[in-house]
Structure formats: structure tokens, C-alpha cells
N, C-alpha and C positions, 0 to 999 in steps of 0.2 A: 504494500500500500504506500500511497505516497504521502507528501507530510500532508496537504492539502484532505484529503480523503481521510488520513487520521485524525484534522483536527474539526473535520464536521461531524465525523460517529463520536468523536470525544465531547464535543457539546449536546451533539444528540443524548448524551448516555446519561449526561449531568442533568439538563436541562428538561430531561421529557424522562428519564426512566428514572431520574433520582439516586442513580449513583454515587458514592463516594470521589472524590479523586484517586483516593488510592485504589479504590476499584476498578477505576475506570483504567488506570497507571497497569496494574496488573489484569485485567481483562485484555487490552493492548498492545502490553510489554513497550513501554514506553514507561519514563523515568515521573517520579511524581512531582520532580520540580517543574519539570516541561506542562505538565498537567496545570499546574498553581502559575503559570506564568501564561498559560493561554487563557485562563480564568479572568486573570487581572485583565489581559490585553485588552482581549475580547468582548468582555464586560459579562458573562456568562448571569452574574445577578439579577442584573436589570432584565434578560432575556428569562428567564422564571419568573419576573413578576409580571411581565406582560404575557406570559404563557396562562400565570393562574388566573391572570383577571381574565382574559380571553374564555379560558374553558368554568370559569365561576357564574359570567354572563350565557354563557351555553347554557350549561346546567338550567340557569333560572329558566332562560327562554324556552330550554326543551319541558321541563316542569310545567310552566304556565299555560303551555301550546296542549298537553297534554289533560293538565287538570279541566282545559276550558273544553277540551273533547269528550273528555267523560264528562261533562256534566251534561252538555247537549245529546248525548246520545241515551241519559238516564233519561232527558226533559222526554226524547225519543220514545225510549220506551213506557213512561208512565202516560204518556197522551194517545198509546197505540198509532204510532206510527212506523211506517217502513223505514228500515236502516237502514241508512246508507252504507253499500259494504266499503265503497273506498276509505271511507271512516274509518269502518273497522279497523281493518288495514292499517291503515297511519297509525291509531292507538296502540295495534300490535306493533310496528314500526318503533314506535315512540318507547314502547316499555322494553324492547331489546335493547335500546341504545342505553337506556337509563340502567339497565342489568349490567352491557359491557364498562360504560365508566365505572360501576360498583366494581367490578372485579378487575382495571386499570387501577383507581386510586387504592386499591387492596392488594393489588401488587405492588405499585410504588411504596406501599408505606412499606413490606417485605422488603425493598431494595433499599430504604432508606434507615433501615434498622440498623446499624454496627452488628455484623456476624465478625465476633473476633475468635481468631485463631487461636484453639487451644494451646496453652504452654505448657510444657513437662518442668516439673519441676524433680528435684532428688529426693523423693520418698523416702522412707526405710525401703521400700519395695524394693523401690528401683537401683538402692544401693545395694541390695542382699543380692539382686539377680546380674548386676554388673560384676560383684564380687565373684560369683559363682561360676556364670559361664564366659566372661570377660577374662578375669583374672584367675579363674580356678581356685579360690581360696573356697575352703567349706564353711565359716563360721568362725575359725578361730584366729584372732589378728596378729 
């Protein structure tokens, strides 16, 4: 890849999937200062906050477009009249999209969780079984 192509999936990764930098660094293999200095350049911030205002204004619109469909389609059904199936439709339409951002912003929080690397640390365990088949010593020092 070239650097141009790594530093559009690098803002892609931050900016819309919620990546870490250091994730994003080792996802890449690309250094995490380069990561932190295409941040700064770039302005990667500012580009998440017009992404959440963007998809916060969605949201509403798709909401309201939605709640004002069901309700005309109850006015529909309590006055015995014929539905409209493209209605239908659109409602079904409307409530897939409103599922997929659920399980978008349920993934990003997943991505934007610190999963840290577990550390080993020197147990008694883990010093009885370096001793043992490491060093060969049986127990006695």
C-alpha cells in the first residue's frame, strides 16, 4: 500500500470505526508516532465531530420520518382504510436501518473499548515451572 492509501484507511479506522491509534498502528504495521502525527496534521478531531453531528441528525430524521409513518398508518388502520403497501415498505425500510446503526454504534463502542494485552507476570507458578523444565532444578535451591 502506499502512504496515501494508508493514511485514508488510517483515518477511516479512527474516525468511523473508533479505533485506537495504537490499533490502528498495529492493524497496519505502521509506527504509532506516524499514527499521532497524521492525527495532529490532519485534524482527525474535528472530522468525528462532524461525522457525529452528521449521523446524530440522521438518526433524528430517520426517527421522526419513521414515528410520523406509524402513526399514519395506525390513523390507517383505526379508520378502516386500505394501506398503503409502499408505506409498509418504507416503515420496514426505516426499522432495518434503525437495527443496522444499533449494531454499528455496538460495535464501535466494542472497538473503542481498550482490549489490553494480557501481561505475564513471575508467579510462584511460573517460577516453579521455569525452574523445573528450564533449569532442571527439582525444588531444592
Amino acid at each position: 500500500m502506499n502512504k496515501l492509501h494508508l493514511l485514508y484507511e488510517a483515518e477511516k479506522l479512527y474516525s468511523i470505526e473508533n479505533l485506537t491509534p495504537e490499533m490502528i498502528a498495529e492493524k497496519l504495521n505502521i509506527s504509532r508516532r506516524t499514527i499521532f502525527n497524521w492525527k495532529k496534521k490532519y485534524k482527525w478531531d474535528n472530522h468525528i465531530v462532524r461525522i457525529k453531528d452528521f449521523s446524530k441528525q440522521f438518526a433524528d430524521d430517520i426517527y421522526n420520518i419513521g414515528t410520523k409513518l406509524l402513526t399514519k398508518l395506525n390513523a390507517d388502520i383505526d379508520n378502516n382504510r386500505i394501506l398503503n403497501k409502499h408505506e409498509i415498505c418504507a416503515l420496514e425500510n426505516i426499522i432495518k436501518i434503525i437495527n443496522n446503526e444499533e449494531k454499528e454504534q455496538k460495535k464501535n463502542l466494542d472497538n473503542f473499548s481498550f482490549k489490553k494485552k494480557s501481561a505475564k507476570f513471575l508467579t510462584p507458578d511460573v517460577i516453579e515451572e521455569i525452574n523445573s523444565k528450564i533449569l532442571g532444578w527439582n525444588g531444592a535451591y
